[in-house]
PQR file with spaces between the fields and no chain letter, atoms N, CA, C, O and H, PARSE charges and radii, in Angstrom:
ATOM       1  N    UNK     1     102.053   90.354  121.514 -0.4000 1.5000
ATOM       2  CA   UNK     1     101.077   90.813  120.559 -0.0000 2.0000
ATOM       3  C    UNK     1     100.649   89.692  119.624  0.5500 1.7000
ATOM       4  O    UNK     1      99.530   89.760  119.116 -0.5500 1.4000
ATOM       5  N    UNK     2     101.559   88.529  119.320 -0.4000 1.5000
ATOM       6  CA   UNK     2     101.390   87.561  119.058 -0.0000 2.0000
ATOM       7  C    UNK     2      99.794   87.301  119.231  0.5500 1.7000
ATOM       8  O    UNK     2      98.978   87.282  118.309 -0.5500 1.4000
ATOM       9  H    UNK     2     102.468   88.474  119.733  0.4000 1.0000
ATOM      10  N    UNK     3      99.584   87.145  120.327 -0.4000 1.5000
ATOM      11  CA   UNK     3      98.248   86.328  120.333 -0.0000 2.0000
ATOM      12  C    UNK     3      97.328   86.745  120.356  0.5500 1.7000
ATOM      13  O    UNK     3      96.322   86.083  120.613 -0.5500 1.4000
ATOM      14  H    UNK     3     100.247   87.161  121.075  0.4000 1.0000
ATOM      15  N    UNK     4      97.312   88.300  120.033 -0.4000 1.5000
ATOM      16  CA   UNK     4      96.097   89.226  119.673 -0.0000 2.0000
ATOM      17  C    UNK     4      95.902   89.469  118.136  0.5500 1.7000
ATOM      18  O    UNK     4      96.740   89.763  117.283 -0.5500 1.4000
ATOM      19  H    UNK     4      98.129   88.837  119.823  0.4000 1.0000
ATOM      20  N    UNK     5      93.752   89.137  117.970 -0.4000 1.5000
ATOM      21  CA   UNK     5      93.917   89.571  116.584 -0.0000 2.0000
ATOM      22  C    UNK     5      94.375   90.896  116.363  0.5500 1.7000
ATOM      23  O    UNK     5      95.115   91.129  115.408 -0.5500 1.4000
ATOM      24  H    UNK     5      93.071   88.898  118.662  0.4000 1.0000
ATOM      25  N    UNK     6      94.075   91.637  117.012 -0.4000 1.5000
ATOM      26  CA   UNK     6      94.061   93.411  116.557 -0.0000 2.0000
ATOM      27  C    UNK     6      94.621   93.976  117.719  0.5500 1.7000
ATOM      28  O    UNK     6      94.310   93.493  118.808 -0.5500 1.4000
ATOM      29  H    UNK     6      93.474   91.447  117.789  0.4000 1.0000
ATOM      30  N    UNK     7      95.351   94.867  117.655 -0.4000 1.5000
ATOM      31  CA   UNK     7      96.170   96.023  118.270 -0.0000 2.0000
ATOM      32  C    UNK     7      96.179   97.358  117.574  0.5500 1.7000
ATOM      33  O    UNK     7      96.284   97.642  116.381 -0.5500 1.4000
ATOM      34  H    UNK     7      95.604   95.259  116.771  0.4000 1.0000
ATOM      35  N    UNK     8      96.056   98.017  118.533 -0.4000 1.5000
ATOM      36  CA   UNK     8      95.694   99.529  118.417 -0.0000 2.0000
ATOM      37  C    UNK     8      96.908  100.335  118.659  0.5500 1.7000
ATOM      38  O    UNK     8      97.574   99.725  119.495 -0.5500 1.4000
ATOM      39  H    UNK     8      95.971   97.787  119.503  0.4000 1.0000
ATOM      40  N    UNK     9      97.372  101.193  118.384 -0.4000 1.5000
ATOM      41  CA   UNK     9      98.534  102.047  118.190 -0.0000 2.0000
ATOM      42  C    UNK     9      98.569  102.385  119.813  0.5500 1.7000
ATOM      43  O    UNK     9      99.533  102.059  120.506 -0.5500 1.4000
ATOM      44  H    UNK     9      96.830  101.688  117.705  0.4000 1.0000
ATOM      45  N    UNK    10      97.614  102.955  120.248 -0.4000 1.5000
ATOM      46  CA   UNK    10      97.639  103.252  122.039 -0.0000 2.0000
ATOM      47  C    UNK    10      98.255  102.064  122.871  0.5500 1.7000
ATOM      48  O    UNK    10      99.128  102.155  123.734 -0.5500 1.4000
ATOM      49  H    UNK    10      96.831  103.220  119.686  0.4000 1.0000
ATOM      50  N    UNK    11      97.647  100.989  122.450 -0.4000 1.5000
ATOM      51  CA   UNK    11      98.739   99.561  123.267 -0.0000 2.0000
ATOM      52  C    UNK    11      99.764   99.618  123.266  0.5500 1.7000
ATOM      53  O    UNK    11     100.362   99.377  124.314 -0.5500 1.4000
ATOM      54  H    UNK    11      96.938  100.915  121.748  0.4000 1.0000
ATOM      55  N    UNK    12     100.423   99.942  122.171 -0.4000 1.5000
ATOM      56  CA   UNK    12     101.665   99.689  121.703 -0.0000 2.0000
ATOM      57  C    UNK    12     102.131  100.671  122.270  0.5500 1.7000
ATOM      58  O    UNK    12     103.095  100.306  122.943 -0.5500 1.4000
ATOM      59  H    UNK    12      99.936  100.138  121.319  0.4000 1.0000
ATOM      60  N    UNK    13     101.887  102.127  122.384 -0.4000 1.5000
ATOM      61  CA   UNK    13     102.786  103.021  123.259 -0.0000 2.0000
ATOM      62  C    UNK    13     102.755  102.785  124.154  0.5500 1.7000
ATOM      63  O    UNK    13     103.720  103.169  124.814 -0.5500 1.4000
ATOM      64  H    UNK    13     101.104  102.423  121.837  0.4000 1.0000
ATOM      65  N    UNK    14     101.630  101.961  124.919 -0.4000 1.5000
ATOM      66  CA   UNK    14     101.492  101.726  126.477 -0.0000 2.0000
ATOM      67  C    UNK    14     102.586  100.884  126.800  0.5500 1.7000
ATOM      68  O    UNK    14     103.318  101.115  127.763 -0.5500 1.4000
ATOM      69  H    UNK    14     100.846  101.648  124.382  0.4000 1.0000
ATOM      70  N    UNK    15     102.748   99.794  125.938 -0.4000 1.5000
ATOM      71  CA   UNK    15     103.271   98.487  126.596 -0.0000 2.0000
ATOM      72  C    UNK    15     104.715   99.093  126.430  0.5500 1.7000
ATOM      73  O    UNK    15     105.395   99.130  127.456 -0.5500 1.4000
ATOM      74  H    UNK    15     102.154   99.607  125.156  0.4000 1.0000
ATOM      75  N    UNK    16     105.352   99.650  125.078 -0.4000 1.5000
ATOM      76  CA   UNK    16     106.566   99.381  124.588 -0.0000 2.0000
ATOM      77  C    UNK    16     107.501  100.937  125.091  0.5500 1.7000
ATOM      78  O    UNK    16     108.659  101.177  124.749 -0.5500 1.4000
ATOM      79  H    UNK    16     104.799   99.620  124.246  0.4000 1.0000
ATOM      80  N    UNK    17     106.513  101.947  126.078 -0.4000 1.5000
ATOM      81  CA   UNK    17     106.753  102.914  126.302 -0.0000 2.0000
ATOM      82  C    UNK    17     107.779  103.639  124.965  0.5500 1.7000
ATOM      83  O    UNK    17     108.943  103.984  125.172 -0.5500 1.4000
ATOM      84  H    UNK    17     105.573  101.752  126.356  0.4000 1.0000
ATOM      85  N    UNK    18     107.145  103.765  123.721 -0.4000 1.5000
ATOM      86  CA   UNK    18     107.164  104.308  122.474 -0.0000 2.0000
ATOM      87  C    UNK    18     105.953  105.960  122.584  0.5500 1.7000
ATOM      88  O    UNK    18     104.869  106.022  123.164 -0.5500 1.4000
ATOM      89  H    UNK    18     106.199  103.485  123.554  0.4000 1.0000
ATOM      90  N    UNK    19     106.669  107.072  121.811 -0.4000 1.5000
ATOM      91  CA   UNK    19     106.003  107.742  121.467 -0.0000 2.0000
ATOM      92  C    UNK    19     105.029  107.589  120.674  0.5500 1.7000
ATOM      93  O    UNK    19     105.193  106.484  120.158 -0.5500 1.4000
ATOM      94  H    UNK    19     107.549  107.021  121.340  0.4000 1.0000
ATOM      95  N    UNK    20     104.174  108.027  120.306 -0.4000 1.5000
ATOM      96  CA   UNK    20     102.848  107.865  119.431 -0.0000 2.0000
ATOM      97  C    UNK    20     103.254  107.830  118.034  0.5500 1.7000
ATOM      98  O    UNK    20     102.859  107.005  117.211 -0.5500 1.4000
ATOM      99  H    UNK    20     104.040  108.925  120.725  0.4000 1.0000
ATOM     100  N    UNK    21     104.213  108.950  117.785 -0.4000 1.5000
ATOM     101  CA   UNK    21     104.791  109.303  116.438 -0.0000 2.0000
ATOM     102  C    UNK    21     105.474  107.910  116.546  0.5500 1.7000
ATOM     103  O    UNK    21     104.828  106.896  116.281 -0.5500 1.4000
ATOM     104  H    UNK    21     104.534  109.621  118.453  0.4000 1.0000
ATOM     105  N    UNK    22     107.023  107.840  117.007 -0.4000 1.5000
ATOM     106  CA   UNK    22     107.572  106.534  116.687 -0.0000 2.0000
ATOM     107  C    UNK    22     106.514  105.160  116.428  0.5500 1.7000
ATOM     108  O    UNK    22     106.693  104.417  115.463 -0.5500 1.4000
ATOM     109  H    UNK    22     107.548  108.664  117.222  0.4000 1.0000
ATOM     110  N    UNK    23     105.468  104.953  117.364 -0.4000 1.5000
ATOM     111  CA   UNK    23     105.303  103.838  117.667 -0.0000 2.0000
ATOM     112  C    UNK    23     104.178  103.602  115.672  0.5500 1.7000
ATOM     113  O    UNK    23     104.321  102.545  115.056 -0.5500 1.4000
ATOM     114  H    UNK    23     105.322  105.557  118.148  0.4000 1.0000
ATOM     115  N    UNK    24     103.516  104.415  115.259 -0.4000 1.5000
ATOM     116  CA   UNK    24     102.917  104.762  114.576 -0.0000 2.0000
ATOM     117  C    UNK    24     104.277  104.317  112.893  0.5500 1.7000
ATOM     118  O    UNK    24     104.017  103.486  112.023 -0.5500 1.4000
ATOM     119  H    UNK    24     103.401  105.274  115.759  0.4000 1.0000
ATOM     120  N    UNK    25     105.192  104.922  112.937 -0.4000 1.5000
ATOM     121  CA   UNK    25     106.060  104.981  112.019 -0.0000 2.0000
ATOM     122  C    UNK    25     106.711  103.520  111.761  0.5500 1.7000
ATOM     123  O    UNK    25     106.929  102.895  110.723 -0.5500 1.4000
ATOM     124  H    UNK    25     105.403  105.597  113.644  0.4000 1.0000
ATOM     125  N    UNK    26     106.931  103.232  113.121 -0.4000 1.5000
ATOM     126  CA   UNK    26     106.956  101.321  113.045 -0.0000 2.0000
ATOM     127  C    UNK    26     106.318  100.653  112.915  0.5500 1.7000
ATOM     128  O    UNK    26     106.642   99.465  112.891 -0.5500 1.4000
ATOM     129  H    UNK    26     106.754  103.740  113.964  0.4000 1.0000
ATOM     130  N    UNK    27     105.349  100.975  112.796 -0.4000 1.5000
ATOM     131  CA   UNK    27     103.938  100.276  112.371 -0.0000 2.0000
ATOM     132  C    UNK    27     103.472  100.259  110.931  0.5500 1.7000
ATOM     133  O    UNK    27     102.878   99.314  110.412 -0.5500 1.4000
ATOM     134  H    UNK    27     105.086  101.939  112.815  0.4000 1.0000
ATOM     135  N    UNK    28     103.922  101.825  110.110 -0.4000 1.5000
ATOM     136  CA   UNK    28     103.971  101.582  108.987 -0.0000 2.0000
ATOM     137  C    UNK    28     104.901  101.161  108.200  0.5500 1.7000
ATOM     138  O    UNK    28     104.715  100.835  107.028 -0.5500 1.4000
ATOM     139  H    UNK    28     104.404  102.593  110.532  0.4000 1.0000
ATOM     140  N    UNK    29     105.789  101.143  108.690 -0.4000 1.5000
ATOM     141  CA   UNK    29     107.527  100.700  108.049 -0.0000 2.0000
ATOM     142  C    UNK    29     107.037   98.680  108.023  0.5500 1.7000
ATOM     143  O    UNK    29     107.105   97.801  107.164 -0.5500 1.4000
ATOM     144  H    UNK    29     105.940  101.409  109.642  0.4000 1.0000
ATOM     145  N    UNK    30     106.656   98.727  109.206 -0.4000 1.5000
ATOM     146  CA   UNK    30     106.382   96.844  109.184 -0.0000 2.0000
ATOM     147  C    UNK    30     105.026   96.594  108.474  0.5500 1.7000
ATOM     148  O    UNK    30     104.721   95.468  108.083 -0.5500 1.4000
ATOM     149  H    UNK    30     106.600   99.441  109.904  0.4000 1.0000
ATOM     150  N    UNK    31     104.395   97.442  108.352 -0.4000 1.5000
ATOM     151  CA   UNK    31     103.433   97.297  107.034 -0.0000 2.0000
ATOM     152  C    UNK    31     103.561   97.528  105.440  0.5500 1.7000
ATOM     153  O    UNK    31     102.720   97.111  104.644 -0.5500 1.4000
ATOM     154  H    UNK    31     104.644   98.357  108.670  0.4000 1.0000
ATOM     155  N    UNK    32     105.018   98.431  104.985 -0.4000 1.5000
ATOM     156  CA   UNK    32     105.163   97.959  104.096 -0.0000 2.0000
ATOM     157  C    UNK    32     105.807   97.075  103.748  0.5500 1.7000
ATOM     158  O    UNK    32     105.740   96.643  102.598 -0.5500 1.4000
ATOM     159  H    UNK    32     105.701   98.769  105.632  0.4000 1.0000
ATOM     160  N    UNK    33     106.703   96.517  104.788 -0.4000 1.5000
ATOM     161  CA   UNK    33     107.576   95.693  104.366 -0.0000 2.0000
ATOM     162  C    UNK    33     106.747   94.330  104.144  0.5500 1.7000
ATOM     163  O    UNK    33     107.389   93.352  103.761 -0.5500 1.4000
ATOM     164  H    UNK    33     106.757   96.868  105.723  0.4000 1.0000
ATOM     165  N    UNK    34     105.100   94.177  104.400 -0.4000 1.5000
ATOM     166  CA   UNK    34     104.447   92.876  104.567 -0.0000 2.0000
ATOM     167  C    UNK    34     104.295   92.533  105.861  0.5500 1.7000
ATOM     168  O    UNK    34     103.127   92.253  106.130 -0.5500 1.4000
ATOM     169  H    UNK    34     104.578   94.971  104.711  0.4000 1.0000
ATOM     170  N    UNK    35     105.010   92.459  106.709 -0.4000 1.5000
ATOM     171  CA   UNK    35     104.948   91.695  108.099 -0.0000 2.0000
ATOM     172  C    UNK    35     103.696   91.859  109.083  0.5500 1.7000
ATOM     173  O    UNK    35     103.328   90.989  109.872 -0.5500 1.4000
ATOM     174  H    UNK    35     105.959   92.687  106.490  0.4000 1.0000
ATOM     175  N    UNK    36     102.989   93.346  108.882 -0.4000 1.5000
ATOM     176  CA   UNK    36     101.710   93.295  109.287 -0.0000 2.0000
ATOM     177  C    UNK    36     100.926   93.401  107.983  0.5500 1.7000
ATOM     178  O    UNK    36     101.286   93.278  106.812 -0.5500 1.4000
ATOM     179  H    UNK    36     103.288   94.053  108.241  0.4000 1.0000
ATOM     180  N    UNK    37      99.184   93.793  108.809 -0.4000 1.5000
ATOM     181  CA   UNK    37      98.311   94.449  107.583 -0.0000 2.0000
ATOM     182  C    UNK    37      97.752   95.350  108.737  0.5500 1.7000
ATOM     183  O    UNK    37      97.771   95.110  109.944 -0.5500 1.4000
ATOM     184  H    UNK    37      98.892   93.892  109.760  0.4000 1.0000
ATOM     185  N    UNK    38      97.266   96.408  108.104 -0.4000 1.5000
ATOM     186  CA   UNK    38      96.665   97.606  108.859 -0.0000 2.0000
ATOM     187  C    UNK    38      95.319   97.799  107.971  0.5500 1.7000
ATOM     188  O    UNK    38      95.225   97.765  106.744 -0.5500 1.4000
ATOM     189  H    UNK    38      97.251   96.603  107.123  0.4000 1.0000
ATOM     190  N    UNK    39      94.377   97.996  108.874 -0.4000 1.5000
ATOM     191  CA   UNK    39      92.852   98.451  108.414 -0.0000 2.0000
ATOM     192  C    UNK    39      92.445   99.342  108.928  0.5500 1.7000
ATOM     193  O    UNK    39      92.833   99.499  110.086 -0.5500 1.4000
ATOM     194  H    UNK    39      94.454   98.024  109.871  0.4000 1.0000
ATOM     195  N    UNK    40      91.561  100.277  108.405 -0.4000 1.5000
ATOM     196  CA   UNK    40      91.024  101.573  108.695 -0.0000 2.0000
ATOM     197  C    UNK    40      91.304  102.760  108.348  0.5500 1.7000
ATOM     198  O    UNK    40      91.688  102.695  107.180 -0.5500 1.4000
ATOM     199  H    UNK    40      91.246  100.149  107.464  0.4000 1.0000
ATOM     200  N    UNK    41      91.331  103.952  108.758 -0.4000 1.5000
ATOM     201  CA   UNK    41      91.673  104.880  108.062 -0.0000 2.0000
ATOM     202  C    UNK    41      92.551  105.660  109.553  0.5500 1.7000
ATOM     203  O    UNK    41      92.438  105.252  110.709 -0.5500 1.4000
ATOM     204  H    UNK    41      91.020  104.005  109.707  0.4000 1.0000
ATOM     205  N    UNK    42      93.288  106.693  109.156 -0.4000 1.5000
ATOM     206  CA   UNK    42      94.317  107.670  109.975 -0.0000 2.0000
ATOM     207  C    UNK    42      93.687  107.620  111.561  0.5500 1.7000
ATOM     208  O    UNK    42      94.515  107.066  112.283 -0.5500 1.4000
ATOM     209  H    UNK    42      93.380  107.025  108.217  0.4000 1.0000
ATOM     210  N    UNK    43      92.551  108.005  112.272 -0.4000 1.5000
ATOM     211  CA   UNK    43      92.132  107.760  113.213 -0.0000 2.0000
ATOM     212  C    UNK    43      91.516  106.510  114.044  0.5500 1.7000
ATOM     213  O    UNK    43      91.092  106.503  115.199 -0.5500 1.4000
ATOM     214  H    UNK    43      91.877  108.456  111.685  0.4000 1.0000
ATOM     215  N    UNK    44      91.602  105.395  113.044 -0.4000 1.5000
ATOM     216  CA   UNK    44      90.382  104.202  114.039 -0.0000 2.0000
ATOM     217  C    UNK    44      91.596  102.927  112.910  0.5500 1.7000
ATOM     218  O    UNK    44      91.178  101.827  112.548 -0.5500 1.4000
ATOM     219  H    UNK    44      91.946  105.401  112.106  0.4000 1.0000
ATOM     220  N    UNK    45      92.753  103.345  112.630 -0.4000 1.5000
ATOM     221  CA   UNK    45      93.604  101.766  111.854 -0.0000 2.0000
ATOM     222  C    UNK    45      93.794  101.419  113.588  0.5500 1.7000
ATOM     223  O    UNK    45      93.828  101.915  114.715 -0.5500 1.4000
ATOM     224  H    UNK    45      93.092  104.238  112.925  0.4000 1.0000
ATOM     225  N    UNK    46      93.892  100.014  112.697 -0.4000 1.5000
ATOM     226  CA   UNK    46      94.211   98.979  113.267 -0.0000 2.0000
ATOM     227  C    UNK    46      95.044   97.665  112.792  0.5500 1.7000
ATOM     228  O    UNK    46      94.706   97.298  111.667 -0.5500 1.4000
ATOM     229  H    UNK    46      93.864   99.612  111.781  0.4000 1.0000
ATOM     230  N    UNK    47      95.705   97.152  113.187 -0.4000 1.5000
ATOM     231  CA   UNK    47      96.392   95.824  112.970 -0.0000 2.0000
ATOM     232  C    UNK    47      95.909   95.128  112.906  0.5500 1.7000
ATOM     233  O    UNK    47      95.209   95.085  113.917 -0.5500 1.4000
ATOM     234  H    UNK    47      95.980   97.450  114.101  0.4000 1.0000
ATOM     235  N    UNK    48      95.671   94.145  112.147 -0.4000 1.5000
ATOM     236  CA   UNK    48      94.162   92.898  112.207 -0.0000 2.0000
ATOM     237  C    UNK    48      95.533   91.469  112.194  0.5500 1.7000
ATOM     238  O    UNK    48      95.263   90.608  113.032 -0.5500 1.4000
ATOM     239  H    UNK    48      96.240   94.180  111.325  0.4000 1.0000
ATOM     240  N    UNK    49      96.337   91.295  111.702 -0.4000 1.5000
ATOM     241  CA   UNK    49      96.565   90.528  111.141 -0.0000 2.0000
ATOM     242  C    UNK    49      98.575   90.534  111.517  0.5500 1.7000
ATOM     243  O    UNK    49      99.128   91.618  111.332 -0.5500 1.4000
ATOM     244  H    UNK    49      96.557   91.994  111.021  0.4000 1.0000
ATOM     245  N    UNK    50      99.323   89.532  111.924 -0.4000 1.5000
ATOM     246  CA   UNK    50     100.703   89.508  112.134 -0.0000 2.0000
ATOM     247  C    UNK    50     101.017   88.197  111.075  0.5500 1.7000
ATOM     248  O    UNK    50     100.717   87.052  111.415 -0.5500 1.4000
ATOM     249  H    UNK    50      98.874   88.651  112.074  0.4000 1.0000
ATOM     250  N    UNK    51     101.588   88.462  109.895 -0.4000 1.5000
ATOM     251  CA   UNK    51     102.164   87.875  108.886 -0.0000 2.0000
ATOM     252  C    UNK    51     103.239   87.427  109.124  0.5500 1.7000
ATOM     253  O    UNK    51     103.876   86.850  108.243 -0.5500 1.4000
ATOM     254  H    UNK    51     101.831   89.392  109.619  0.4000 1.0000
């Protein structure tokens, strides 16, 4: 994922065979901690950015 600007929550269940819920909850847990940034709103966020 490294070398992508943006990733979408659907990739991430695809690749990491993660539920939607989990894969979603790790996504915000590593967004507050800083390590990502997320843009958009509940239906169309996205990851722009790996800190």
């Amino acid at each position: 994922m490294a070398d992508k600007e943006e990733v979408r929550t659907e990739q991430i269940v695809s690749q990491l065979a993660l539920t939607e819920t989990t894969a979603k909850r790790y996504l915000r847990q590593l967004t507050e901690l800083g390590y990502l940034e997320a843009h958009g709103g509940n239906r169309n966020k996205r990851i722009v950015h790996f800190l």
